[in-house]
LOROLO-605464 format. One record per residue (C-alpha): residue in one letter; x, y negated, z. Coordinates in steps of 0.25 Angstrom, whole numbers, padded with zeros to 4 digits, always signed. Example, Ala and Ser with C-alpha at 12.3 -4.5 7.8 and 13.67 -1.06 7.14 Angstrom:
a+0049+0018+0031;s+0055+0004+0029;
//
This chain:
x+0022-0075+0097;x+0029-0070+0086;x+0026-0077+0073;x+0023-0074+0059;x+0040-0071+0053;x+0039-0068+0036;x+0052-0066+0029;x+0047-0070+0018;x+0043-0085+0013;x+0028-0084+0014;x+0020-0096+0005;x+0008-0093+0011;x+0001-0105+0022;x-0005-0092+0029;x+0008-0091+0036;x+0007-0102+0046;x-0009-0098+0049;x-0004-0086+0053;x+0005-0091+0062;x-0005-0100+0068;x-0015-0089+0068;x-0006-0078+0076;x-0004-0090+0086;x-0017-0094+0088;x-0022-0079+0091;x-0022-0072+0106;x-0019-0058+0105;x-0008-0048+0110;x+0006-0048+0105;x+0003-0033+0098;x-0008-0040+0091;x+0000-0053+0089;x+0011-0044+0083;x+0001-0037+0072;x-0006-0050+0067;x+0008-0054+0063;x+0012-0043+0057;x+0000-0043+0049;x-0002-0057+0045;x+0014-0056+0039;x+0010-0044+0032;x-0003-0052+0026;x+0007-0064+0025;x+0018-0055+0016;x+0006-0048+0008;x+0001-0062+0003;x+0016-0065-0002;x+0016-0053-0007;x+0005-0054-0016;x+0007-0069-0017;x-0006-0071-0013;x-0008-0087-0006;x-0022-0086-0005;x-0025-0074+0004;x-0040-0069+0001;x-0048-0056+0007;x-0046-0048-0003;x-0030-0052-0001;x-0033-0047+0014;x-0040-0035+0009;x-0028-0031-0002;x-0018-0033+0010;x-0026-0024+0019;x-0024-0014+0008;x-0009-0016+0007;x-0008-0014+0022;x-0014+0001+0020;x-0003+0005+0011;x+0007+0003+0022;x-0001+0003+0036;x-0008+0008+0044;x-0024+0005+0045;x-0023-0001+0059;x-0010-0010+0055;x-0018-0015+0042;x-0030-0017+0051;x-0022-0025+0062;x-0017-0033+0050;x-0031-0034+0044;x-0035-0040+0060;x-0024-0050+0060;x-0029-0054+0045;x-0043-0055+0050;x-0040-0063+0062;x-0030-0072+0054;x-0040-0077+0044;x-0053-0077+0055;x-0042-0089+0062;x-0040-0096+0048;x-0056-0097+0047;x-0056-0100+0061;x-0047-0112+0059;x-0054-0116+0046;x-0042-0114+0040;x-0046-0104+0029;x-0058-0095+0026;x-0057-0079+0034;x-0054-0072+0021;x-0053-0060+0029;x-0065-0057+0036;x-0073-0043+0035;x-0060-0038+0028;x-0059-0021+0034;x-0047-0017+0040;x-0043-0001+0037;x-0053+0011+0042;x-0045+0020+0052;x-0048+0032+0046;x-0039+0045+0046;x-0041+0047+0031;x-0041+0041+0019;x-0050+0031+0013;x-0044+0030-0001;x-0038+0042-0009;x-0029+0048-0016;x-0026+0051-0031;x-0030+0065-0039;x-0021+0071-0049;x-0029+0069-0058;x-0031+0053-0055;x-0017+0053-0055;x-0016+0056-0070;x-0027+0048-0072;x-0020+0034-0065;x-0007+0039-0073;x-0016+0042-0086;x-0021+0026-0086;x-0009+0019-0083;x-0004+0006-0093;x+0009+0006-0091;x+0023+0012-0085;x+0021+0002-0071;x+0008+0007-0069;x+0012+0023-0071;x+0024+0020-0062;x+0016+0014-0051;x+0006+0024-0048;x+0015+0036-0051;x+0026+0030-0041;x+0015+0027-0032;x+0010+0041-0032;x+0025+0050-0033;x+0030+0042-0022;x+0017+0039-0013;x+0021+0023-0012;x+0011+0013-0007;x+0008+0001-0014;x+0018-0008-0007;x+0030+0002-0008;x+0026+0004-0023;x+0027-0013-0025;x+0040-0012-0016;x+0049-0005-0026;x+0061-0009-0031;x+0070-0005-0042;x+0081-0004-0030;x+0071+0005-0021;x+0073+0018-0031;x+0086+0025-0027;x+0094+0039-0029;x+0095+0048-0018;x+0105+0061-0022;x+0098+0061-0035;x+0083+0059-0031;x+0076+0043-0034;x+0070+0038-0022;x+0063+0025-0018;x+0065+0018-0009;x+0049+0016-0002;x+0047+0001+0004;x+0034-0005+0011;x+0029-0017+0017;x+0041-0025+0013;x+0056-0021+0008;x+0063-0028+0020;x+0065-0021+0033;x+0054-0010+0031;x+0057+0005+0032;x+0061+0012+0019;x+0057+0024+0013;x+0061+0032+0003;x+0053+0040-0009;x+0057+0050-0019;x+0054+0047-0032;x+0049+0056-0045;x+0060+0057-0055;x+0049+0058-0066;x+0044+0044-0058;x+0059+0038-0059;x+0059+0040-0073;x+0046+0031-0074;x+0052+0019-0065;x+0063+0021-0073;x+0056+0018-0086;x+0046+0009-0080;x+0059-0001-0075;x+0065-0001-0086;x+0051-0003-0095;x+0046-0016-0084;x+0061-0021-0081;x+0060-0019-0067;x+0071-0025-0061;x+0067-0026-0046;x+0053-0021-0041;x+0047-0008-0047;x+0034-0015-0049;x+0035-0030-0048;x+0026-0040-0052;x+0022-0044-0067;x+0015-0056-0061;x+0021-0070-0065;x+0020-0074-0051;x+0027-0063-0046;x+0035-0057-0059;x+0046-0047-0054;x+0043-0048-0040;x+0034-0036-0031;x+0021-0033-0036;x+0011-0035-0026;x+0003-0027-0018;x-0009-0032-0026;x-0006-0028-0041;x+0001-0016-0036;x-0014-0010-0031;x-0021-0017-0044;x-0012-0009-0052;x-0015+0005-0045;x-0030+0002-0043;x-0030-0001-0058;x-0023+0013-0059;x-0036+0019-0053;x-0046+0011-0061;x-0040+0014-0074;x-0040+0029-0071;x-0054+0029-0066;x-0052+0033-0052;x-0063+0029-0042;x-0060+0017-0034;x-0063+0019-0020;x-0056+0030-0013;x-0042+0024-0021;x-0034+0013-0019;x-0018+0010-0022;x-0015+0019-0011;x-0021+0031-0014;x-0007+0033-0024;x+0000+0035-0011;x-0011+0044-0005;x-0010+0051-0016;x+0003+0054-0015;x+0002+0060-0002;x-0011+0068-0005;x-0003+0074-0018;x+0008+0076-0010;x-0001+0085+0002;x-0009+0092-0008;x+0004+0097-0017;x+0009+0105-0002;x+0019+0095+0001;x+0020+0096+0017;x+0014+0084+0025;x+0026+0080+0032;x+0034+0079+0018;x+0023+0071+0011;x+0022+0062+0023;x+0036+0060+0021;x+0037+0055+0006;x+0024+0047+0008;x+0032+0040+0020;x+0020+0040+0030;x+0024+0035+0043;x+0016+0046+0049;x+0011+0062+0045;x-0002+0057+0050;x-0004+0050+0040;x+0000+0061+0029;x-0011+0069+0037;x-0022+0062+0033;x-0020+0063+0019;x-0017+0079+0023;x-0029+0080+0033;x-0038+0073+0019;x-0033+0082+0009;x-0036+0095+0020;x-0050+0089+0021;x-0052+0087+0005;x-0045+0102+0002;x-0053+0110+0012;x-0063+0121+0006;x-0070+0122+0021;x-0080+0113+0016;x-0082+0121+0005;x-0081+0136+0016;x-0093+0130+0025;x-0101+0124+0012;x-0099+0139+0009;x-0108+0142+0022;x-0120+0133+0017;x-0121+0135+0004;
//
């Protein structure tokens, strides 16, 4: 069995547990191979947001961070190997199961958040205190970036190409991963540019303010406090939004503006048109007047 490899030094004792844990389980090497991969991915998240303790809501906030980048079936398969982690630390009496009724991702071909109006556009823009809020959720929005590439930027990311800014779009984790690239506004340069020079960046776009963590990569954690603020600032209804739904916006702007699907599929950098086409199926449902032809009929 192959075990647990992180490149990274890793303070955390669950390390070790997880090593005993994946060899004290019986199942097939496929299985074997996705408890891995999602306990390192739990494992780096923790780093990441220099979280020691792990609690539920830790668990819950990392399911969250999974959606931005995977697919519902690769979070749930991580959610499974979480689950099944912490069900044998309880078994061992070695720590309480801090993960238990925790719901993985519905399968559903459609959303179950929302995207952004025009008009609540204005309003999130309307409410912002500073120049780093402003930049975040315009950036987010021009460029449909998830909340990890958003926390990902560097100062050395953003290049000229014959004339034209692009950004260089990163994921999961800057080393070995598959770039992407993303055109950026010129009216949105000229706002990176003042807010640099007003915050001093010198390395990441939007690092840390914490004394912790001064200078370093925000985290995934104050990123999302920072943009679900946004939406309660602007007195936006909760429940169908969520740090996302600046990326979905992007797409649903994008489709409703004539942009054809293949091209917007493109600059959103989704692995698959399918995916583009359940944002274009929703809008096709929303924008039909057949309900309004049969109602017609009846009334």
């Amino acid at each position: 069995m192959k075990e647990i490899v992180l490149k990274r030094n890793n303070e955390l004792t669950l390390e070790p547990l997880m090593k005993k844990f994946l060899n004290y389980i019986d199942v097939s090497d496929n299985t074997m191979k996705t408890y891995n991969v999602g306990l390192v991915q739990f494992c780096y998240y923790l780093k990441d947001n220099n979280i020691k303790e792990p609690t539920r809501e830790d668990i819950i906030n990392f399911r969250e961070y999974l959606r931005e980048t995977h697919k519902p079936n690769t979070v749930n398969a991580y959610l499974i190997a979480i689950r099944n982690f912490y069900s044998w630390l309880e078994y061992e009496d070695i720590s309480k199961d801090i993960s238990k009724k925790i719901k993985g991702i519905k399968l559903e071909r459609h959303h179950l958040k929302r995207g952004l109006s025009p008009e609540e556009i204005k309003k999130i823009i309307d409410v912002c205190k500073d120049t780093r809020e402003e930049l975040i959720i315009k950036l987010a929005i021009t460029c449909a970036l998830r909340i990890n590439e958003i926390r990902n930027i560097r100062i050395e990311d953003f290049y000229d190409d014959k004339g034209v800014v692009m950004l260089k779009v990163l994921g999961k984790a800057r080393d070995g991963l598959k770039q992407d690239s993303v055109k950026i506004d010129d009216r949105i340069f000229e706002l990176i540019k003042q807010y640099c020079k007003e915050y001093n960046v010198k390395d990441y776009l939007f690092y840390s303010t914490s004394p912790n963590n001064y200078g370093n990569m925000m985290t995934t954690t104050s990123l999302r406090k920072i943009i679900n603020n946004l939406y309660k600032r602007a007195g936006l209804d909760m429940e169908k939004l969520s740090p996302h739904s600046t990326r979905h916006t992007s797409v649903e702007l994008a489709l409703e503006s004539g942009i054809p699907i293949q091209e917007v599929s493109e600059f959103v950098r989704h692995k698959s048109i399918n995916t583009t086409m359940v944002y274009a199926k929703e809008l096709n449902q929303r924008n039909s007047q057949i309900a309004n032809t049969l109602g017609d009929f009846v009334f």
